[in-house]
C-alpha positions as CSV (number, residue, x, y, z in Angstrom):
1,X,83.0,-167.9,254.5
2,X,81.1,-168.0,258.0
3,X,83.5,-165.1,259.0
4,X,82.6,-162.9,256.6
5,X,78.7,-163.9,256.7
6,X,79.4,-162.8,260.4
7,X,80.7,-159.7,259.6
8,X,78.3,-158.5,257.2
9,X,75.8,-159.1,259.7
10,X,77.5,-157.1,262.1
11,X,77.8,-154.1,259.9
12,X,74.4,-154.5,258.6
13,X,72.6,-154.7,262.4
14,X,75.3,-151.6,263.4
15,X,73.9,-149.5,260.6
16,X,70.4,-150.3,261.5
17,X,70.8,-149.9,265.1
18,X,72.9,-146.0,263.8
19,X,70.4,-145.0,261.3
20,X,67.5,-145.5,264.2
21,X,69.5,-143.6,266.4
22,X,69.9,-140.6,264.2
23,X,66.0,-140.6,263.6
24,X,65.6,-140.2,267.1
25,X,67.4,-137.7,268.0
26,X,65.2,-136.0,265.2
27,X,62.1,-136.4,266.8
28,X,60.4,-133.6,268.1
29,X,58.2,-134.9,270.9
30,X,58.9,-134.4,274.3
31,X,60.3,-137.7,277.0
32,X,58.2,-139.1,279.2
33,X,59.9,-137.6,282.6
34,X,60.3,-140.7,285.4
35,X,60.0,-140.3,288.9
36,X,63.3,-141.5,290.7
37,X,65.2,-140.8,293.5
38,X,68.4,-139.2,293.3
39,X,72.0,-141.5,293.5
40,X,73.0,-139.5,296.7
41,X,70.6,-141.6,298.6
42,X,72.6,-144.5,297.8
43,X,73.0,-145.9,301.3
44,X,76.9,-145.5,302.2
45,X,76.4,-148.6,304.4
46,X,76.5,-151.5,302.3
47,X,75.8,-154.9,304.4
48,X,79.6,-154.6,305.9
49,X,80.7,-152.0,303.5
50,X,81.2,-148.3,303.7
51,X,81.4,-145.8,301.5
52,X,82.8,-142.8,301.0
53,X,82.0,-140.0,298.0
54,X,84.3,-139.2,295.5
55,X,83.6,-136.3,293.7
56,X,84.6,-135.7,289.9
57,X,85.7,-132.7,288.7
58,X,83.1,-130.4,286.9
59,X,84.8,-130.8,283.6
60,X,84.4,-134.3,283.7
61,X,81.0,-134.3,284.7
62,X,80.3,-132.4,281.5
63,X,82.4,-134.6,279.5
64,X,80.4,-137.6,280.5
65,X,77.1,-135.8,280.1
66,X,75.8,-137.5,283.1
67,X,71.9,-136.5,284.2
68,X,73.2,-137.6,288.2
69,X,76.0,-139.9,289.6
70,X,77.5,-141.1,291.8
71,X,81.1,-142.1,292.4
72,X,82.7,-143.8,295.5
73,X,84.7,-146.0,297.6
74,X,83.8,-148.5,299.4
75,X,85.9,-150.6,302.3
76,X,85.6,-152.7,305.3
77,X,88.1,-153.7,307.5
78,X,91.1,-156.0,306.3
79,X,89.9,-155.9,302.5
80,X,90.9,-154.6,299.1
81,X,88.3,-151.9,298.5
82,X,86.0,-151.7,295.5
83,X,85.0,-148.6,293.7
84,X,81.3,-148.0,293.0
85,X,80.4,-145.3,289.6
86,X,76.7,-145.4,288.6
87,X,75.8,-142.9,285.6
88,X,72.6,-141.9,284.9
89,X,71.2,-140.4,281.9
90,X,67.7,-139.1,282.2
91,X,67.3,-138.9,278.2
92,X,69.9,-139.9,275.6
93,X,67.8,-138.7,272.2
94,X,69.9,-135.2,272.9
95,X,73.7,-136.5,271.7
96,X,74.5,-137.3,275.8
97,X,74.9,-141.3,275.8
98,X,76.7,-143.7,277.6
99,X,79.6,-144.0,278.1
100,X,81.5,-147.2,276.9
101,X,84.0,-148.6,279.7
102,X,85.2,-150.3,276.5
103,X,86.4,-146.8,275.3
104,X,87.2,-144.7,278.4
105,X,89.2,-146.7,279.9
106,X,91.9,-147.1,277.1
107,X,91.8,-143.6,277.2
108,X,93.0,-143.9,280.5
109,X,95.9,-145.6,279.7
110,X,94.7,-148.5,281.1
111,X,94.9,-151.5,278.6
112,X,92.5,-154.0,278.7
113,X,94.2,-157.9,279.2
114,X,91.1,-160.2,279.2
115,X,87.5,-159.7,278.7
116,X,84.2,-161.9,279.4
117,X,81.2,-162.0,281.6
118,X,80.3,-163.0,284.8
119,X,76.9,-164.2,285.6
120,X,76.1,-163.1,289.0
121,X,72.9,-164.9,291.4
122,X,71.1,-161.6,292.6
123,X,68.5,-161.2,295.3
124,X,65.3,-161.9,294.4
125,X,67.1,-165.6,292.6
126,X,67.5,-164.2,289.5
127,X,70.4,-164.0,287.2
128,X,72.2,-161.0,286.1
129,X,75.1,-161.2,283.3
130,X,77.6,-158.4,283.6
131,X,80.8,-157.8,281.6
132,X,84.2,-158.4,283.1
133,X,87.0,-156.9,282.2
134,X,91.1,-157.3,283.5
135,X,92.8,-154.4,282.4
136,X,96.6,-153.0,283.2
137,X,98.7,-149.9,284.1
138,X,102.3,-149.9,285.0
139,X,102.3,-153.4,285.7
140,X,99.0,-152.5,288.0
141,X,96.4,-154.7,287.4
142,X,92.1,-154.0,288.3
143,X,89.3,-156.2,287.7
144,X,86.5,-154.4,286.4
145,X,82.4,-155.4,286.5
146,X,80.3,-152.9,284.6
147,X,76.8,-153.0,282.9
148,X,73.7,-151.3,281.2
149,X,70.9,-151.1,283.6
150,X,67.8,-149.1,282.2
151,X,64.1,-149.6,282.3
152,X,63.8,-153.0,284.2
153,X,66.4,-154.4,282.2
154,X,70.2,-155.6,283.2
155,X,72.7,-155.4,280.1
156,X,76.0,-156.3,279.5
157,X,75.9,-155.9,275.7
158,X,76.4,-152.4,273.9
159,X,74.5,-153.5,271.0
160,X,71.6,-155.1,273.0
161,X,71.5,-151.9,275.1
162,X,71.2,-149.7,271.6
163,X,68.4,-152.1,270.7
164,X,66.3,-152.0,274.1
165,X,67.2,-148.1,274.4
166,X,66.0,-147.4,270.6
167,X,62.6,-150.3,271.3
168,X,61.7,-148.7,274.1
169,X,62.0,-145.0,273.0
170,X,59.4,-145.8,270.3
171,X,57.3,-148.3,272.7
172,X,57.2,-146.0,276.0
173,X,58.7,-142.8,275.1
174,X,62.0,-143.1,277.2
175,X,65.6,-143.7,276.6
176,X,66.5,-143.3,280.3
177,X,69.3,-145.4,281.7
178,X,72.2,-145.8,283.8
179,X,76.2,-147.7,283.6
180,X,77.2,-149.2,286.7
181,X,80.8,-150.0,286.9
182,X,83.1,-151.5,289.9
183,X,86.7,-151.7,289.9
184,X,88.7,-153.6,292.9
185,X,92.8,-153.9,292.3
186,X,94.5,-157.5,292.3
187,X,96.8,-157.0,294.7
188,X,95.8,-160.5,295.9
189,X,94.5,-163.4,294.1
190,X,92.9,-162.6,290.6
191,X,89.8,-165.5,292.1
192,X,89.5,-163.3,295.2
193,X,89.3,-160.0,293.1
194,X,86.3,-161.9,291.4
195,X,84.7,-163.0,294.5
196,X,85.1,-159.9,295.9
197,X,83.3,-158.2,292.9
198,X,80.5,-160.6,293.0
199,X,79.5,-160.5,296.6
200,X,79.6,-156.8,296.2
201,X,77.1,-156.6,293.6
202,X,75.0,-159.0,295.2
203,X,75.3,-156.5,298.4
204,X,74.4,-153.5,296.1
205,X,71.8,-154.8,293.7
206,X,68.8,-154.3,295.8
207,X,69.5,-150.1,296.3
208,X,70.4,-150.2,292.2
209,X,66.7,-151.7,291.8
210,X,65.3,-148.5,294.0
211,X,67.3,-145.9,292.5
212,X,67.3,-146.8,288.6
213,X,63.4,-146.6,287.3
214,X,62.2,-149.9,286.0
């Protein structure tokens, strides 16, 4: 009985959240445009970490529908390197949304195997809670961080990030935002892939609050 009073909720708050979305995309006024500086000024040096760019391909970028990005690896010596994509969408009333990781990366082949969140001390000693995700390949295995981050806020939930986007579209005129995703390999320890992960973000946090408009 309490699973099916669940599920009617969640149907009920998905239409909501759709229906909102589709009136939207309707409205006629322009966005409020944000000042913001572009995602090639992310520094490539990173505390001990450097990074290097690496481009998609045009058809992807279109794909994605991506306002600016940025895609790279970073490394330092005698460690497993981490892989850094931030997309940004400058307005999302227009059809061009984010991207699930939930979705594209099935798509990828790669199968997910295990799927929570991490909660991750920041600078500035707050919390942040991101999603984190174990997913598979040929027997290759990646742990994968990703989250919403849009408008001073920090998101791991889809629906939560529909809600803010669709609040703050009507509140303040925007629906600008950004996914940031990292992906490291567990060639070692599946506790040192997580560690790994977490100091990184702590390490890149601080250039995500310059870059993304609060």
């Amino acid at each position: 009985m309490l699973r099916s009073q669940g599920t009617v909720r969640w149907w009920v708050t998905a239409a909501i959240l759709l229906c909102a979305f589709v009136l939207l995309q309707t409205m006629g006024h322009g966005e409020a445009i944000v000042p913001r500086q572009p995602l090639r000024n992310l520094p490539y040096s990173l505390g001990t970490w450097t990074g290097e760019e690496q481009p998609l391909q045009d058809r992807i970028v279109q794909a994605v529908g991506v306002s600016d990005y940025a895609n790279r690896i970073y490394s330092r010596p005698g460690e497993i390197p981490v892989q850094l994509y931030i997309g940004y969408y400058a307005s999302q009333r227009t059809g061009d949304t984010i991207h699930s990781p939930k979705n594209c990366l099935p798509g990828s082949g790669w199968d997910p195997i295990r799927s929570g969140y991490a909660t991750i001390l920041v600078p500035g000693g707050h919390n942040i809670v991101v999603n984190e995700y174990v997913i598979e390949k040929d027997q290759i295995r990646q742990l994968v961080f990703y989250w919403y981050q849009a408008r001073g806020r920090v998101i791991a939930s889809e629906y939560k990030g529909k809600f803010w986007m669709i609040t703050d579209a009507i509140r303040r005129n925007r629906t600008d935002g950004a996914l940031v995703r990292l992906v490291t390999p567990m060639d070692d320890r599946g506790d040192m892939a997580h560690i790994r992960l977490v100091g990184f973000t702590q390490t890149l946090f601080p250039s995500l609050d310059e870059l993304i408009p609060n």
